[in-house]
C-alpha positions in Angstrom: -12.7 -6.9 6.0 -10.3 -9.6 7.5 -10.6 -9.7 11.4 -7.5 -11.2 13.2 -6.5 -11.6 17.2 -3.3 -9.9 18.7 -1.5 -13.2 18.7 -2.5 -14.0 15.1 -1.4 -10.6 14.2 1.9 -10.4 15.9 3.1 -14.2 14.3 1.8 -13.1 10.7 2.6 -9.5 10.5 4.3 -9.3 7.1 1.6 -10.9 5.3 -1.0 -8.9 7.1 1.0 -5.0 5.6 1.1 -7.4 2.3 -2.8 -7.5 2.5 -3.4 -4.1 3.4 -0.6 -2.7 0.8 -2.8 -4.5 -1.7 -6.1 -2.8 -0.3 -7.0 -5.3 2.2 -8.4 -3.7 5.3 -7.4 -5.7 8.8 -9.1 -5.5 12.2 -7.2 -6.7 14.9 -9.0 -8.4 18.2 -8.1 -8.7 21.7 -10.7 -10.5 23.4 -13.4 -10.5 20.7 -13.1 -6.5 20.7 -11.6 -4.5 17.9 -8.8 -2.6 19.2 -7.5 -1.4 16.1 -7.4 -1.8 12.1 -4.9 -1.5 10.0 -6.1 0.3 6.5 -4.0 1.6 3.2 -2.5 4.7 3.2 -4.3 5.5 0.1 -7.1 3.0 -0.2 -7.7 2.2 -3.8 -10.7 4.2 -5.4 -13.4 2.9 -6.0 -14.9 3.8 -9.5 -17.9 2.5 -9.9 -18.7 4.3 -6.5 -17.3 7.5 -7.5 -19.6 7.2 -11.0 -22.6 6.8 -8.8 -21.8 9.6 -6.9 -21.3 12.1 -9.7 -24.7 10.9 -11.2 -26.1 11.6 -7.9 -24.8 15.1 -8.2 -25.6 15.9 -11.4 -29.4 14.9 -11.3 -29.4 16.7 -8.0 -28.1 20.0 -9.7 -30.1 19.2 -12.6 -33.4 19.3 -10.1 -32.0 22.1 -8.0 -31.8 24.5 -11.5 -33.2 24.1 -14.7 -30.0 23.8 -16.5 -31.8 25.1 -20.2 -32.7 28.7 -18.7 -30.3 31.4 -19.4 -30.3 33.8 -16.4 -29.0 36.5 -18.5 -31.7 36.7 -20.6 -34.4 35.5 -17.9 -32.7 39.0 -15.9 -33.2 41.0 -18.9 -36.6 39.7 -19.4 -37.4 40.9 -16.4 -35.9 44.3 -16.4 -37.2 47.8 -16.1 -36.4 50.3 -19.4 
């Protein structure tokens, strides 16, 4: 993340929204403090973080319920006549 001061930001505006428009996330410093940040609109996704995620998910489901047992047949198993 790029980390600029007021002044900085304020004589290079343009090229900063150029930055962030190509995914580029700015913070912008008064003082040494962060007083704001300028992000994309729609930040650019991240794929090989979404993949992880849904592998997460899935083994977590996976754990959660034994995906091979048929709770149709598991209920009638059990059932009363």
């Amino acid at each position: 993340m790029l980390e600029v001061n007021v002044r900085e930001a304020r004589q290079s505006l343009s090229r900063l929204l150029d930055q962030v428009e190509a995914g580029q996330e700015i913070q912008i410093t008064r003082n040494g403090k962060v007083i704001a940040r300028l992000v994309p609109e729609h930040a650019p996704l991240d794929l090989e973080k979404v993949l992880q995620d849904a592998a997460q998910l899935r083994s977590a489901v996976t754990e959660a319920h034994d995906v091979n047992e048929n709770p149709v047949l598991i209920e009638r198993s059990e059932a009363r006549y």
